[in-house]
C-alpha positions in Angstrom: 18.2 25.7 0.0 14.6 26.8 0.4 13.1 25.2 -2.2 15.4 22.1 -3.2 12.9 21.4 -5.7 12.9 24.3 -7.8 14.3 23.5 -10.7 11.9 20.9 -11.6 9.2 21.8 -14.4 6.2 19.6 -14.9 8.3 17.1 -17.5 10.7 16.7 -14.5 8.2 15.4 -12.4 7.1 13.3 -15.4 9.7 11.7 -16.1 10.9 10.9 -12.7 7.1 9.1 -11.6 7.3 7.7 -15.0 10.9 5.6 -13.9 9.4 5.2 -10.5 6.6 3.6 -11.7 8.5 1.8 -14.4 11.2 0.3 -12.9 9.8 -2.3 -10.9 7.7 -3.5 -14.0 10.5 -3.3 -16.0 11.6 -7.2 -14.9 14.2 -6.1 -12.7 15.8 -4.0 -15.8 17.7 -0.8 -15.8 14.9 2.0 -18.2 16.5 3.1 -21.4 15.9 7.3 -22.2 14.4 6.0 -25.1 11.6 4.1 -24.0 10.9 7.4 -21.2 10.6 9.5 -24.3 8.5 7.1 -26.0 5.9 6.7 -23.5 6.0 10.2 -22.4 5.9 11.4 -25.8 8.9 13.4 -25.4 12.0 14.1 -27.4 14.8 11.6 -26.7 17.4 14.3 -26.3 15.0 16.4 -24.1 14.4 13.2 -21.3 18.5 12.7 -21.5 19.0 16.2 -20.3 15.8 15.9 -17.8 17.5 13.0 -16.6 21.0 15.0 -16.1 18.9 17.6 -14.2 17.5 15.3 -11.7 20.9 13.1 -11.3 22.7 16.5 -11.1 20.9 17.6 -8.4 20.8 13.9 -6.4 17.1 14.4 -7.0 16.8 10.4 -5.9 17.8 9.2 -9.7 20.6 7.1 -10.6 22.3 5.9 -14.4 23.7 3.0 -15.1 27.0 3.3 -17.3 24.9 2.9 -19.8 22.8 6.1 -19.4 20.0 4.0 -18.6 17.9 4.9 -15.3 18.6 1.9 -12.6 17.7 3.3 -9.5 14.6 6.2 -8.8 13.9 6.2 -4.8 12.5 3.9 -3.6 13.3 1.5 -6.4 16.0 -0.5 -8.0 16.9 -2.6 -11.0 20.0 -3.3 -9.4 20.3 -7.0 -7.0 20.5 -6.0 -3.6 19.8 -7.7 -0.4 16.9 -5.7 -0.3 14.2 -7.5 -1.9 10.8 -6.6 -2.9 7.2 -8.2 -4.1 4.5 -6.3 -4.7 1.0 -7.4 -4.1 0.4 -6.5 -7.3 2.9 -9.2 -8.8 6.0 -6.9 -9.4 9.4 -7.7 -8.4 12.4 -5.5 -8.0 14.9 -4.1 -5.5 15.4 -1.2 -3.3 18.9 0.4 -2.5 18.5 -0.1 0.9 16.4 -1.0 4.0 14.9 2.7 4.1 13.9 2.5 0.7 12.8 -0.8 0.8 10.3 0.4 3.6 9.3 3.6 1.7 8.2 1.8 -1.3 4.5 0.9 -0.8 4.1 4.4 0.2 5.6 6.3 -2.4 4.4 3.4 -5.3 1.2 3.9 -4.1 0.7 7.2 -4.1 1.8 7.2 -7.7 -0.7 4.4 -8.7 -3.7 5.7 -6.9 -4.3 2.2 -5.2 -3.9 0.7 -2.3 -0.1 -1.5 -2.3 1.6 -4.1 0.1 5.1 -4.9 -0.6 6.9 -7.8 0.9 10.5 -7.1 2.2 12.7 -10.2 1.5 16.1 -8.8 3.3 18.1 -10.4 6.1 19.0 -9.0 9.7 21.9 -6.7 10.1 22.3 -7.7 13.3 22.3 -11.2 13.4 22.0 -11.9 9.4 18.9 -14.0 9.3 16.7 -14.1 6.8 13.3 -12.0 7.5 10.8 -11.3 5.8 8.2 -7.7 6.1 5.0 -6.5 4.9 4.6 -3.3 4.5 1.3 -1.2 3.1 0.8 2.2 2.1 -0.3 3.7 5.4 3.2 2.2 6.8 1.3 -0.2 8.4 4.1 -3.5 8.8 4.2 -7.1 10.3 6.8 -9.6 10.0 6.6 -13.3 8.7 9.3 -14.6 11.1 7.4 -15.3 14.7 10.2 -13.8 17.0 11.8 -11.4 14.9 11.2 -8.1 16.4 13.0 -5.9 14.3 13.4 -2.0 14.0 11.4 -0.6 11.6 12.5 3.4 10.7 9.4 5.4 10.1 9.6 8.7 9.4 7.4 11.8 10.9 5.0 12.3 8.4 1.2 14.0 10.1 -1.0 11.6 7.8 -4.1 13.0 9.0 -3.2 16.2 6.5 -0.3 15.1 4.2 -2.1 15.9 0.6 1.2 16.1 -1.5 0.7 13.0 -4.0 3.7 11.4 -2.7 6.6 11.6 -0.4 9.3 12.7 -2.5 7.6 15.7 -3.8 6.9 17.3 -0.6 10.3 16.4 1.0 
């Protein structure tokens, strides 16, 4: 695929910053169609078939049984071990430790203001608890004075990335 992000119009792209925006002021609730088509002012049928569009294509957007959107990379309404605080007071979850490490950046981005997010997970190799800031420039630290853990980054030139976030340009 050349372009796997073809398909999306401009109300695709609204509606998924909307849910990644959303979701971790949502109090750790999944987003109900409804309230996406509400605050986007779009019909309530149209953001149902949006949101089959972007799940159909694994466009980072997951439903719960419900229909109601509970995960949007890099965020999660569902409990994981993967445990987030914004600086900004939010709480929420990410699927996993890559996500969990993306979020500042892409949440960012999205807000136009700088972010840190506080990473509440627990070692995968030895299981204890640690704890890792992260900003939006990727810039981390960890809480836990002789943890040394290892932190995935991806390639990304900062010096001329322009898109206004992550998951649109990749």
């Amino acid at each position: 695929m050349d372009n796997p992000l073809g398909f999306m119009t401009p109300r695709h792209h609204a509606v998924r910053n909307f849910v990644v925006l959303e979701l971790p002021r949502n109090h750790g609730r999944p987003l109900r169609p409804a309230r996406i088509a509400a605050a986007l002012h779009l019909e309530a049928r149209l953001v149902i078939q949006l949101l089959d569009d972007l799940e159909k294509h694994l466009f980072f957007l997951v439903r719960d049984t419900r229909g109601n959107v509970s995960w949007a990379f890099p965020v999660s309404s569902d409990r994981t071990p993967h445990r987030l605080r914004f600086s900004t007071g939010e709480r929420v979850f990410a699927a996993c430790g890559e996500d969990s490490i993306a979020t500042p950046f892409v949440e960012s981005r999205l807000r136009k203001e700088p972010l840190e997010v506080e990473i509440e997970t627990s070692c995968a190799h030895c299981g204890r608890a640690l704890h890792i800031v992260v900003d939006e420039q990727l810039r981390w630290r960890v809480r836990e004075s002789k943890a040394n853990p290892r932190v995935f980054l991806p390639h990304i030139d900062w010096a001329t990335f322009r898109k206004p976030n992550i998951i649109n340009d990749y």
